[in-house]
C-alpha positions in Angstrom: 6.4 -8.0 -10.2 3.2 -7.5 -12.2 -0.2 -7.0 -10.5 -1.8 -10.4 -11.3 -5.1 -11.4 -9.7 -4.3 -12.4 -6.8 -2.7 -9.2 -5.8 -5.8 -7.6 -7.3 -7.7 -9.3 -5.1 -6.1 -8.4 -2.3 -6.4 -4.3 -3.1 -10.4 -5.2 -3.4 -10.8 -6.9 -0.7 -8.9 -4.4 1.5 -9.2 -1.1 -0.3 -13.3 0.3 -0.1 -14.4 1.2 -3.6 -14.8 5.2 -3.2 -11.4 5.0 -1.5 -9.6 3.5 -4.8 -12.2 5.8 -7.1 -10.8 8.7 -5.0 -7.0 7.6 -5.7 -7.2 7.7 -8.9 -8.8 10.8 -9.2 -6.2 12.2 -7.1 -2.9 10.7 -8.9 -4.5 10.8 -12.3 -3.6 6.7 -12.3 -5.6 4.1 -13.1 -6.5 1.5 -10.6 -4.0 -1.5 -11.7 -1.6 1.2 -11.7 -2.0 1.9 -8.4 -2.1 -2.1 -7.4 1.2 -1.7 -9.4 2.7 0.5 -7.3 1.7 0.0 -4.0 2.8 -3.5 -4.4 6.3 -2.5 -6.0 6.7 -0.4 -2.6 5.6 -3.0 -0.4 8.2 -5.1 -2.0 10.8 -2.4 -2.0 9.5 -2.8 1.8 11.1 -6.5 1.7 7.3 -7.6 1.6 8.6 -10.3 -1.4 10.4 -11.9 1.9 7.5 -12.9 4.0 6.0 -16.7 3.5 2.0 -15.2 3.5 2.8 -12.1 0.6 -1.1 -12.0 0.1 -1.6 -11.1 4.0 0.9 -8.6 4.6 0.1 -7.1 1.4 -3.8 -6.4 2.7 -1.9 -5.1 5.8 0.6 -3.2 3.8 -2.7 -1.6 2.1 -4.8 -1.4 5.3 -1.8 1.0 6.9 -0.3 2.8 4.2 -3.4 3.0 2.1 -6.7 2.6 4.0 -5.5 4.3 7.4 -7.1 5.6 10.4 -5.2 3.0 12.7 -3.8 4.1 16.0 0.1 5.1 17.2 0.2 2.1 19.0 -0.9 -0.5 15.8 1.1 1.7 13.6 4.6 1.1 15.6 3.0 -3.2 16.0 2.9 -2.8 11.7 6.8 -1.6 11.5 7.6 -4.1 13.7 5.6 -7.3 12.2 7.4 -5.3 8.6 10.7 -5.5 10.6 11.4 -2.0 8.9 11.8 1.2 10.6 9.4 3.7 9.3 12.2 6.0 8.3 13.8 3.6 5.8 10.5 4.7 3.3 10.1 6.5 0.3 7.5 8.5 1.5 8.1 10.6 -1.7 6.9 8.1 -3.4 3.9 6.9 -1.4 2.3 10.6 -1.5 2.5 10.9 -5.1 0.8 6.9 -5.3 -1.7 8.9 -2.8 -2.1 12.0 -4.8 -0.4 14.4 -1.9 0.6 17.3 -3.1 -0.4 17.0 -6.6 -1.0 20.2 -8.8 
């Protein structure tokens, strides 16, 4: 699933401009290719199954990309996901966060 503009749109109006300039610093990728993977792990999340895609896509990238959200409205996200947090490739989300990169 490409990153069109509405997907685009989403990332800007959820993901604060130093915070993307920072990502790609950190993981060397550009910033559609980071659009391009975060939504290809939101979908790998089942996020292609939910009726309002757009919305739980900015709350995909609000938690897993934004952060600084609480125990408690971490545990409500993985339930309104209906995945258990263990089921992710959290391999994969720290290199699309630059963790660990040399």
């Amino acid at each position: 699933m490409p990153a069109n503009s509405g997907y685009t749109a989403d990332w800007r109006a959820t993901v604060p401009e130093s915070d993307s300039r920072a990502l790609s610093r950190e993981t060397g990728y550009s910033q559609a290719e980071l659009i391009q993977g975060h939504l290809e792990m939101f979908i790998s999340m089942g996020g292609d199954e939910f009726p309002n895609q757009h919305e739980m896509f900015r709350e995909y990238l609000d938690f897993m990309v934004v952060g600084g959200h609480s125990a408690a409205e971490r545990d409500a996200f993985w339930d309104e996901m209906g995945i258990d947090p263990r089921d992710i490739d959290w391999e994969e989300w720290r290199e699309l966060m630059g963790y660990g990169r040399d």
